[in-house]
LODREN-103454 format. One record per residue (C-alpha): residue number from 1; z, x, y. Coordinates in pm, 1 decimal. Example, Ala and Ser with C-alpha at 12.3 -4.5 7.8 and 13.67 -1.06 7.14 Angstrom:
2
<node num="1" z="780.0" x="1230.0" y="-450.0"/>
<node num="2" z="714.0" x="1367.0" y="-106.0"/>
This chain:
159
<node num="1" z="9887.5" x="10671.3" y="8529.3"/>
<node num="2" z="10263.8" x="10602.9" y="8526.3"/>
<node num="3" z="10208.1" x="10532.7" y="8912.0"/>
<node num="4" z="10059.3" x="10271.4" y="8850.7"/>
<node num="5" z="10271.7" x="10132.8" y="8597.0"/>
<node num="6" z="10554.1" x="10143.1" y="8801.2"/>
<node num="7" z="10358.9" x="10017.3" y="9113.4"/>
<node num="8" z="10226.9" x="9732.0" y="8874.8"/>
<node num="9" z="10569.0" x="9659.3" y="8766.5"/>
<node num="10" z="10714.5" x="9599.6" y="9155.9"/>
<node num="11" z="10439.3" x="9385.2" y="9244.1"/>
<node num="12" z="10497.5" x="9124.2" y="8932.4"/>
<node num="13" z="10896.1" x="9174.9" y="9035.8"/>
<node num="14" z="10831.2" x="9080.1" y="9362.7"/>
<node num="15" z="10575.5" x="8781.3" y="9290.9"/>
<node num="16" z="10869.2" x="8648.0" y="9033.6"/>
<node num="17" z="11141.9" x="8688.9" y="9331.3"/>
<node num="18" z="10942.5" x="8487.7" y="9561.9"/>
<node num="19" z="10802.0" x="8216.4" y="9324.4"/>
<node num="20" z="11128.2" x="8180.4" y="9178.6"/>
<node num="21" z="11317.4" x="8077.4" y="9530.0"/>
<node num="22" z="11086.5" x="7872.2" y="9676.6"/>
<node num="23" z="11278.7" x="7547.6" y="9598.2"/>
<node num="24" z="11576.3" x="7718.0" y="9801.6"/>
<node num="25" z="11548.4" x="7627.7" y="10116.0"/>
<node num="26" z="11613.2" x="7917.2" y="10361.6"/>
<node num="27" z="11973.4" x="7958.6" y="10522.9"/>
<node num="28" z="12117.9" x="8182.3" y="10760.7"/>
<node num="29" z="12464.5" x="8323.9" y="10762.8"/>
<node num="30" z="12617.0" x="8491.5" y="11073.3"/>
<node num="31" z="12911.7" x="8654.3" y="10945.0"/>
<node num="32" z="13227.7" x="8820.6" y="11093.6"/>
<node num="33" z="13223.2" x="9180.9" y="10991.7"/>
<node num="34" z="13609.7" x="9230.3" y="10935.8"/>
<node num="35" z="13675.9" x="8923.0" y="10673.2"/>
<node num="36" z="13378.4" x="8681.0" y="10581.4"/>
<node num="37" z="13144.9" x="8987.7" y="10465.1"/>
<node num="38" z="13402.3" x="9153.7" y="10300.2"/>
<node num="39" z="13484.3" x="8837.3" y="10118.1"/>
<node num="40" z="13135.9" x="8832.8" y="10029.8"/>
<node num="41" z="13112.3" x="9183.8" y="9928.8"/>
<node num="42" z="13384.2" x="9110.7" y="9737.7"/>
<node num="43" z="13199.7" x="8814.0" y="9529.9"/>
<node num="44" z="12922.1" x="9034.9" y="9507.7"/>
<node num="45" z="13083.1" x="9324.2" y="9356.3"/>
<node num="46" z="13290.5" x="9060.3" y="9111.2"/>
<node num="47" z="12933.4" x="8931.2" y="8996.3"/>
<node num="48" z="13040.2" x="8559.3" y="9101.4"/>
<node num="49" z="12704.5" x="8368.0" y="9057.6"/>
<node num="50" z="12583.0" x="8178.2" y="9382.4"/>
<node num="51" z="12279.3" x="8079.6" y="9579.0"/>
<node num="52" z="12091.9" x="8359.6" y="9653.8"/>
<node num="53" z="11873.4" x="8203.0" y="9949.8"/>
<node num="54" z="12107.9" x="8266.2" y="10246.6"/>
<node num="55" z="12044.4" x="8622.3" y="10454.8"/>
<node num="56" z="12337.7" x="8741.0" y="10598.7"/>
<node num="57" z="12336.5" x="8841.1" y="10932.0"/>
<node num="58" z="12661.5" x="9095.8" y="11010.0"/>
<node num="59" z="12856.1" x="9134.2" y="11324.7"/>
<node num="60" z="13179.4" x="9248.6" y="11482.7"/>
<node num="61" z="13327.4" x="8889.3" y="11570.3"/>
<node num="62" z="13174.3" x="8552.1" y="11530.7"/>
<node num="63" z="13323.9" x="8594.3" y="11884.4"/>
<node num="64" z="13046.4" x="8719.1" y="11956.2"/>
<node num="65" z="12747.5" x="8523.5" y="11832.5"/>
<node num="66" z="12566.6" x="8402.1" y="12098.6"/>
<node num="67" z="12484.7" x="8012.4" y="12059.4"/>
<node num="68" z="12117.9" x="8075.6" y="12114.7"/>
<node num="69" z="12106.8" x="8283.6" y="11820.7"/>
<node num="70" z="12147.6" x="7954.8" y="11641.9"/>
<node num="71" z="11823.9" x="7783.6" y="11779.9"/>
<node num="72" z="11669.0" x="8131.5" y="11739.2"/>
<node num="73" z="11709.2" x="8096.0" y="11344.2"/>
<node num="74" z="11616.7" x="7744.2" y="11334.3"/>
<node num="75" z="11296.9" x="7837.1" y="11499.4"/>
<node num="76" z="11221.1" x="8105.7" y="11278.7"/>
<node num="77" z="11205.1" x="7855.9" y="10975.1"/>
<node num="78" z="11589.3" x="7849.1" y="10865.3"/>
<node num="79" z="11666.0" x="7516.0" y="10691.3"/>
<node num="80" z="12066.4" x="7604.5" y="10791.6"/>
<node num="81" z="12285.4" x="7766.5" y="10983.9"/>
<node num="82" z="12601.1" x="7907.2" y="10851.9"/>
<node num="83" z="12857.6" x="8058.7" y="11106.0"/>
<node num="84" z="13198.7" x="8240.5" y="10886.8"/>
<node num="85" z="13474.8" x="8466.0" y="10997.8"/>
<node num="86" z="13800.2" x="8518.0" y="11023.2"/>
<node num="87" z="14078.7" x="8241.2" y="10952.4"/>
<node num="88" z="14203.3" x="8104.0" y="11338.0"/>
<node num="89" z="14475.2" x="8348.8" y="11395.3"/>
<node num="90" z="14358.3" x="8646.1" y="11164.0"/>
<node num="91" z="14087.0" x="8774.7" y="11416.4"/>
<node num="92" z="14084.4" x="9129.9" y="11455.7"/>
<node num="93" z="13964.8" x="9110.0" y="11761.3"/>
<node num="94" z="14296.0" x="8841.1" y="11826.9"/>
<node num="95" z="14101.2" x="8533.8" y="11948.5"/>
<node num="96" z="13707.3" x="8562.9" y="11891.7"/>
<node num="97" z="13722.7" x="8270.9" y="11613.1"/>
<node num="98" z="13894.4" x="8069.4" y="11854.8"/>
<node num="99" z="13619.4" x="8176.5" y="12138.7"/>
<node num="100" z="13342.7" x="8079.0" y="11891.0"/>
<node num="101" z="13494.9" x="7731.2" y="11786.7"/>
<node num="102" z="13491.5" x="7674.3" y="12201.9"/>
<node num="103" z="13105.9" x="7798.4" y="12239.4"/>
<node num="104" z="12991.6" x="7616.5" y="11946.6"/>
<node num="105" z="13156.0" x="7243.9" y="12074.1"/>
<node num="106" z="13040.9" x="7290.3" y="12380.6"/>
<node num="107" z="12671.6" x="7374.4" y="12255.5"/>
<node num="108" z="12688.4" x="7114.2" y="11971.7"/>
<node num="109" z="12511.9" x="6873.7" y="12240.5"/>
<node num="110" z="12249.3" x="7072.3" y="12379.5"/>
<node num="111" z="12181.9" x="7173.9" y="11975.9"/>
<node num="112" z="12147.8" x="6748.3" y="11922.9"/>
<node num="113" z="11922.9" x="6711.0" y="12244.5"/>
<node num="114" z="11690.4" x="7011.4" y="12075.5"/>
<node num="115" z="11660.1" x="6783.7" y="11794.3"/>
<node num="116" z="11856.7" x="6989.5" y="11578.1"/>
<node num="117" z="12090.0" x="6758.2" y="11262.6"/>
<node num="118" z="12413.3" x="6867.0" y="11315.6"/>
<node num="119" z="12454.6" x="6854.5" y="10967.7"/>
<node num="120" z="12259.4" x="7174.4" y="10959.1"/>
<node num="121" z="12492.1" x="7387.4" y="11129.3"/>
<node num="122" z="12878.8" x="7451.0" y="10982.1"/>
<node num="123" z="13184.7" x="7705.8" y="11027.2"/>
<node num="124" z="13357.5" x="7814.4" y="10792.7"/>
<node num="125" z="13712.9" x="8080.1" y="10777.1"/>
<node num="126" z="13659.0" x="8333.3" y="10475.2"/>
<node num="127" z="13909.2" x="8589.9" y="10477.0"/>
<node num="128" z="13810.5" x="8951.3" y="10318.3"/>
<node num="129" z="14033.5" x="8833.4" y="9981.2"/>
<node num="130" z="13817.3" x="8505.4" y="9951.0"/>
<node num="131" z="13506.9" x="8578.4" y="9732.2"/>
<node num="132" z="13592.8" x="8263.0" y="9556.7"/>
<node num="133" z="13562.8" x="8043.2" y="9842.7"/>
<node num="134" z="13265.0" x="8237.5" y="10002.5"/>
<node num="135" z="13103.0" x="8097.7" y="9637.8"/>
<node num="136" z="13196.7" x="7776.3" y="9705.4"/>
<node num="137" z="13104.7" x="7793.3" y="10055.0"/>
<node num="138" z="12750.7" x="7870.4" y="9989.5"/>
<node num="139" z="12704.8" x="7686.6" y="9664.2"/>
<node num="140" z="12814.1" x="7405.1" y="9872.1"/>
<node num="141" z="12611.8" x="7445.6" y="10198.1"/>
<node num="142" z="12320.1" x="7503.0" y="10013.0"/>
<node num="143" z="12325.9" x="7153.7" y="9805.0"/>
<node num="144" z="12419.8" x="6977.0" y="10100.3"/>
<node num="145" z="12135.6" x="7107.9" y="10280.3"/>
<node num="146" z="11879.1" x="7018.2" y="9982.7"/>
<node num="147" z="12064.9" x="6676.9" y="10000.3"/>
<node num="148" z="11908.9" x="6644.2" y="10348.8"/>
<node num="149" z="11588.5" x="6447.2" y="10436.6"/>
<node num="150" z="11308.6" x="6683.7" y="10406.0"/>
<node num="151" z="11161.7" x="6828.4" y="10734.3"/>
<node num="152" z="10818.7" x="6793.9" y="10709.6"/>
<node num="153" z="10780.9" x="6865.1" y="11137.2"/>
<node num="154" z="10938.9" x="7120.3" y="11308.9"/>
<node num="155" z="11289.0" x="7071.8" y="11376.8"/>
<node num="156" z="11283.6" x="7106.5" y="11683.1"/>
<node num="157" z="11089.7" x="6784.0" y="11712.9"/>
<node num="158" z="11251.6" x="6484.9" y="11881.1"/>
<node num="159" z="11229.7" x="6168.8" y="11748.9"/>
């Protein structure tokens, strides 16, 4: 019987969960392992309040985030995309920020021709001591992105 209960319990958790973000529209943070997660680790562990709709996506450099992982996240419904590491000269891998910034305006066309805003997509530098700013970062991203025209096509659509 206290199965049950307690099965009963995570399904009415989960229902609340979903119907409460709904409004939120769905963003996608690729983060540098060494500072941006940290700093939001470090947010999250301070219990600093902030959107809650962005999934972060962790790896060793944005260095290493491959442009098409972008488009990849737009097409799988994300409303933004949020790209965060290390501050330009902090890297620990010494210049992956600076190799993203280069992949990223070279790809900012081919992301316009695909129909994609621009205003969609930003980089940000967090450092592992910045929870505050990852906050403000995301509180910020997130309203900008509701601020946006409404999508009612897919956005990859040209118009």
């Amino acid at each position: 019987m206290e199965g049950k209960d307690v099965e009963k319990e995570k399904q009415e958790e989960g229902s609340e969960l979903s119907a409460g973000n709904q409004s939120e529209p769905r963003l996608i943070a690729f983060v540098c392992n060494w500072c941006t997660y940290n700093g939001a680790d470090l947010a999250g562990t301070s219990r600093m309040k902030y959107s809650d709709n962005v999934r972060v996506i962790k790896l060793p450099c944005t260095g290493r985030i491959d442009p098409l992982f972008i488009v990849e996240a737009f097409k799988k419904g994300a409303k933004g995309v949020l790209v965060s590491g290390c501050h330009p000269g902090d890297c620990h891998y010494t210049s992956g920020n600076y190799h993203s910034r280069r992949k990223y305006a070279t790809f900012r066309d081919l992301l316009g021709y695909l129909g994609v805003d621009l205003n969609r997509v930003e980089f940000s530098w967090i450092s592992a001591s910045e929870g505050n700013k990852w906050v403000a970062v995301i509180n910020e991203f997130t309203d900008k992105i509701k601020s946006l025209p409404a999508q009612t096509t897919d956005i990859f659509t040209k118009k």
